[in-house]
N, C-alpha and C positions, 0 to 999 in steps of 0.2 A: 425372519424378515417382517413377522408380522408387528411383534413387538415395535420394530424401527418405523412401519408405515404411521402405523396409530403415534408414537412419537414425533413424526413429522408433521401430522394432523394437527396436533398439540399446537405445537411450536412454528410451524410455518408463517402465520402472519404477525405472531411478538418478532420473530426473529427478524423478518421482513421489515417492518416498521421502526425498531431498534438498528438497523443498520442503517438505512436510509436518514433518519433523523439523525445519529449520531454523525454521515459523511458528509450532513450537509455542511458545519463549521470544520472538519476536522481533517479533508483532504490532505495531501500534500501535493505540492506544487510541481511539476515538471515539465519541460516545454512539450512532448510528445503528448499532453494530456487536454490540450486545449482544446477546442469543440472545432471540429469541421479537420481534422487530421486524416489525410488519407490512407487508405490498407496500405500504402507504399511505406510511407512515412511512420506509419504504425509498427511494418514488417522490420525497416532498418533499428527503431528504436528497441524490439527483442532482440536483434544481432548486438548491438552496443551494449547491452545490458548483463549477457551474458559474461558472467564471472568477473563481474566489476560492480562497483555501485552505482544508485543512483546519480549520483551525487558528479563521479565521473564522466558518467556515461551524457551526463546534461551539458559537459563543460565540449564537448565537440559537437552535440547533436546539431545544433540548428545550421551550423557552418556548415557538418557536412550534409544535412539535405540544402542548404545553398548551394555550393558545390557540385552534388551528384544528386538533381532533382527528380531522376527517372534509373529505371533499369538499365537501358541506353546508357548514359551516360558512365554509369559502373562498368558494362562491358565494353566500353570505350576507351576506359582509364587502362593507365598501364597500375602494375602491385605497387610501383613505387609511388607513385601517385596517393592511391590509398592508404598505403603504409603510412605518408607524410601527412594525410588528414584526419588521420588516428593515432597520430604519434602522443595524444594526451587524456588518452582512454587505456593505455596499457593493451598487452599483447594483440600490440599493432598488425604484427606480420602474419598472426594468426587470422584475426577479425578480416584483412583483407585477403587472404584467400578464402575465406568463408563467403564472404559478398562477391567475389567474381564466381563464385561455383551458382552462387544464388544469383545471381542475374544472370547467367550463362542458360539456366536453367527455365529460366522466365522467362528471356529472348528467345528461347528456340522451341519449348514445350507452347507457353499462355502468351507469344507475342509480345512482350514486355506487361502483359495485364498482370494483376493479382489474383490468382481463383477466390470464390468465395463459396467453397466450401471446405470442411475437413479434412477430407479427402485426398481433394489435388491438392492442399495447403501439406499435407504431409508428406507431398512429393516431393516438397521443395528440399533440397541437400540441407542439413541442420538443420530442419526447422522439427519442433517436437509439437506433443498434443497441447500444453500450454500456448504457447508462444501463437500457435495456429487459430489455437482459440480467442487470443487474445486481438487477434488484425480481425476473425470475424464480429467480438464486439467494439470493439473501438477505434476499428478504421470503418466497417459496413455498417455499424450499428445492430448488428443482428443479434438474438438473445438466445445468447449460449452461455453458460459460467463455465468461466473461467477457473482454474485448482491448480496452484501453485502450494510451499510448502506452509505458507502461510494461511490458506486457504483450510489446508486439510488439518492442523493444529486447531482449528476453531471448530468444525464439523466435529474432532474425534472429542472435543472438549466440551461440547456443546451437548451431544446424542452417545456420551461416555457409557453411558448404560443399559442403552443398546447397540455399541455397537460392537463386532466382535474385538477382541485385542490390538492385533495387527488387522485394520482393516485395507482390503487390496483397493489398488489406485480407481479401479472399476468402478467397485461399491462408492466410495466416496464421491467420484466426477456423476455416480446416477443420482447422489444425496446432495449437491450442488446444483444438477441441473433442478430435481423439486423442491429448490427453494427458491429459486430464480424467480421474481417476480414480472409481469407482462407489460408494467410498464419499470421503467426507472431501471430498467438492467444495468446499465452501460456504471451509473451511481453506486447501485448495489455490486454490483462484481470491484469498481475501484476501495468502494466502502472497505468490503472484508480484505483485500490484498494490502490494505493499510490497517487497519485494525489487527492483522494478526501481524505486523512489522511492530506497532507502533505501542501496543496495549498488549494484546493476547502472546506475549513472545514466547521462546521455547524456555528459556529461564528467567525465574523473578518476573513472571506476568503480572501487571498492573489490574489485577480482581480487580481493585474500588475502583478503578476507572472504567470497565468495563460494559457497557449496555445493555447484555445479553443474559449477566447475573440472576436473573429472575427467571432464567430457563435453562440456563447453563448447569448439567451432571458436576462437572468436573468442579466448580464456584460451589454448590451444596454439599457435596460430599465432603468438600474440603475446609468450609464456611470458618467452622471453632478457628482451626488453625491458621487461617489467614487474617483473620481477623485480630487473633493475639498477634500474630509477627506485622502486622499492619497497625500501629495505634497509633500515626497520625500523629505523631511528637509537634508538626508546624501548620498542622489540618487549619487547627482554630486562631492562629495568629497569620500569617503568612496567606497559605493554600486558599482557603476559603473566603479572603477578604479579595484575591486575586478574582476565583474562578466566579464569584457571586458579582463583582463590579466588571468584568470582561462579558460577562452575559448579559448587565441590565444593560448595557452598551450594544450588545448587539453583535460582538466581535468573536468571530472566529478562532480556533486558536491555529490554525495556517495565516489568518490573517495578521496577528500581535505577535505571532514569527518574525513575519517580512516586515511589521511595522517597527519591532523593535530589537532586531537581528539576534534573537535566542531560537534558541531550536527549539522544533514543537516539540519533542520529547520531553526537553528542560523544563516547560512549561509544563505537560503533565505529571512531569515528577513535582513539582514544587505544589500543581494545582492537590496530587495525592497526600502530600505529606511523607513523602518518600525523601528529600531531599531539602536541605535546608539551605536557600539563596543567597549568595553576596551581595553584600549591600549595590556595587555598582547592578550586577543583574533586575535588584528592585528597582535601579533608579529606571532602570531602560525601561521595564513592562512599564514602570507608571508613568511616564512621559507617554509611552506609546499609546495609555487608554485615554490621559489625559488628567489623571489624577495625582493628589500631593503622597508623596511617600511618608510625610509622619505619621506616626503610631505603628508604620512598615518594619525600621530596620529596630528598633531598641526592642522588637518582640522577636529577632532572627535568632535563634539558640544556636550558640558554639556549636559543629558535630565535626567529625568526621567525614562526613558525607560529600560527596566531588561531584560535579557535574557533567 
């Protein structure tokens, strides 16, 4: 352990400042993530989320907190009811017997309140250590980190060489909470929950895009090798002309997402040099920053490569 403390020592405030900086353009977007969202509203959006994607779970949320804007209300509803306002989140019939046990539980234990501690939050029927964690940062605001499995892929990747092999879920949520910073949690915990979706993935991680590289075990020990299967074939035509005129602009790339309807991923692949762009895809980013696409597409190289 000791090795690991002095390693946190190290690393605690690159790491800290590297996440923070990099979530400030880099979020992703979802309606449960906007500022002033209540534990209620927080709590429904891990029941939705559950074994579906984001992407799903976004296409019902706001209706149904329209809908069912209180615990009341859930345990008001008959299953049919809820079954019909999740009929577009997939396994409907499950999710609403999940949310009648949890509002049942809520009305008769906490009053219809939300506890805001760990604790009583793992009283709630489904709810786990994640999910608990996550309604007390970003419905309370309170600074706890958060460890999902995105989470713990950047910790083991990050503190690789000190930490043991298989490290237990314990170790890791004590290695998350000392790096949790005192202000800018709420930031920092959505930071890493997207950077290990978006960049640090379980396969084919996006190293060069990564912000942590300069502290990161796993990125040095592996360096030679990714950097040969990395060489950036559209880096210096394409990538680089994108991510260097998307920055002097000021623009996010959540932002030139929604502005020019490509996924952020796409954009960091193209920003890496990992993928090589269709001409329409160039027309979209450059309209969207504002810029002319000559000199864009007659430098796009044939590949293989799909989006």
């Amino acid at each position: 352990m000791g090795d690991l403390n002095d390693s946190i020592g190290k690393k605690r405030r690159p790491f800290q400042e590297a996440i923070l900086h990099w979530a400030t353009g880099c979020l992703r977007d979802y309606p449960w993530r906007k500022q002033g969202r209540s534990p209620y509203e927080i709590l429904i959006a891990e029941v939705l989320l559950k074994r579906t994607t984001a992407t799903a779970a976004a296409r019902v949320y706001d209706s149904f907190i329209h809908q069912f804007p209180t615990t009341e209300t859930i345990t008001a509803a008959t299953e049919e009811q809820l079954v019909s306002a999740l009929s577009n989140v997939g396994l409907q019939r499950q999710r609403a017997k999940s949310l009648k046990a949890l509002a049942r539980h809520l009305t008769e234990e906490q009053g219809g309140n939300i506890p805001s501690g760990v604790d009583h939050l793992l009283r709630i029927p489904g709810l786990g250590e994640y999910s608990a964690r996550a309604v007390l940062s970003f419905g309370y605001d309170i600074p706890v980190a958060v460890l999902d499995a995105n989470v713990e892929r950047i910790l083991g990747r990050v503190f690789r060489e000190v930490l043991p092999q298989r490290p237990p879920g314990r170790l890791l949520q004590e290695l998350a909470n000392s790096l949790l910073p005192s202000e800018s949690h709420r930031k920092h915990n959505l930071g890493l929950l997207d950077l290990g979706a978006l960049v640090c993935r379980y396969t084919d991680p996006l190293c060069p895009e990564c912000p942590l590289t300069s502290i990161c075990d796993y990125y040095n020990q592996n360096k030679a090798r990714l950097i040969k299967e990395e060489p950036g074939r559209y880096e210096t035509v394409v990538g680089a002309k994108l991510r260097n005129m998307r920055k002097e602009k000021g623009i996010g790339l959540a932002k030139l997402a929604q502005l020019a309807k490509v996924s952020k991923l796409t954009i960091i692949r193209i920003e890496s040099g990992k993928t090589s762009p269709r001409p329409e895809t160039i027309a979209k980013l450059a309209a969207a920053i504002g810029a002319p696409t000559e000199g864009w597409r007659q430098n796009v190289t044939n590949s293989n490569h799909n989006q």
